[in-house]
C-alpha positions in Angstrom: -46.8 -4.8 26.5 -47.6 -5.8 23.0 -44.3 -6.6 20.6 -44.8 -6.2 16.9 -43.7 -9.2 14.7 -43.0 -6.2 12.3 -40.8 -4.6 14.1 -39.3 -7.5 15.6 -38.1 -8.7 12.2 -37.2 -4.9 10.6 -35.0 -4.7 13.7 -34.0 -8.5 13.1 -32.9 -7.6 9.5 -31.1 -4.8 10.9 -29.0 -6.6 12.8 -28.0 -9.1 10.0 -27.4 -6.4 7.8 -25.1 -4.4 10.2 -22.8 -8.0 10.7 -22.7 -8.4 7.2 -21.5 -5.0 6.2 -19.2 -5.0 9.0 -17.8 -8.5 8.2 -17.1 -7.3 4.5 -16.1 -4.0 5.6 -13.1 -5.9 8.4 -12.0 -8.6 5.4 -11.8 -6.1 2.5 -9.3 -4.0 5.4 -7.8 -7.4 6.0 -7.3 -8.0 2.0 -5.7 -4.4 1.6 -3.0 -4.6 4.4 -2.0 -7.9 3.1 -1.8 -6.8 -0.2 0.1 -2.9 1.4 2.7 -4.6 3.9 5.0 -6.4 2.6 6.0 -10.2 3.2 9.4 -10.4 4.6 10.9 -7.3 6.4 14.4 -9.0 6.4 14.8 -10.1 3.2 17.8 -10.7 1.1 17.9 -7.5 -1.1 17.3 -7.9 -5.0 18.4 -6.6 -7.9 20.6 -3.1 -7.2 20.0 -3.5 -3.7 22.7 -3.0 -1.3 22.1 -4.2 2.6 23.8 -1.0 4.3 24.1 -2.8 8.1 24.6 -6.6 7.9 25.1 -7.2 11.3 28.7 -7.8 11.7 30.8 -7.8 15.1 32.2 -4.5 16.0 35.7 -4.4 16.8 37.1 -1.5 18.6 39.8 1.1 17.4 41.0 2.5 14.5 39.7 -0.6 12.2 36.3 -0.1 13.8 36.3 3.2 12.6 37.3 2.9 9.4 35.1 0.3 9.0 31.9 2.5 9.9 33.3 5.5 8.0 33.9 2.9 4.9 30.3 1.8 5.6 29.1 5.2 5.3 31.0 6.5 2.4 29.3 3.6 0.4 25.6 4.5 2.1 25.6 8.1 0.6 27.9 7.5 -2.8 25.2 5.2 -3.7 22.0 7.1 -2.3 20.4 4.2 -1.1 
């Protein structure tokens, strides 16, 4: 069986140019969801924001209804 040095280092070259491309190819993904997704999901809103839910103890009754119908009112008054 006779190997070619020339094809040994075409195929060799190959190789290193597939890792490379696919190793740009993964960070510049990497770069673009860092840059897409934001930082903090649960962040304190800013500017006209309004937090709709703020994760207050539910009470039962009347006052935890009117509570949750206040809540709502707001929600869709302000279209956020």
């Amino acid at each position: 069986m006779v190997i070619s040095l020339r094809k040994g280092l075409k195929w060799l070259r190959l190789v290193i140019l597939f890792g490379a491309l696919a190793c740009m190819f993964f960070y510049s993904l990497r770069l673009f969801t860092d840059w897409i997704s934001p930082v903090d999901h649960y962040r304190i809103p800013e500017g006209h924001a309004v937090k709709v839910f703020g994760g207050q103890e539910l009470s039962e009754g009347t006052e935890h209804q009117m509570v949750l119908l206040e809540r709502l009112r707001f929600f869709y008054w302000y279209g956020e």
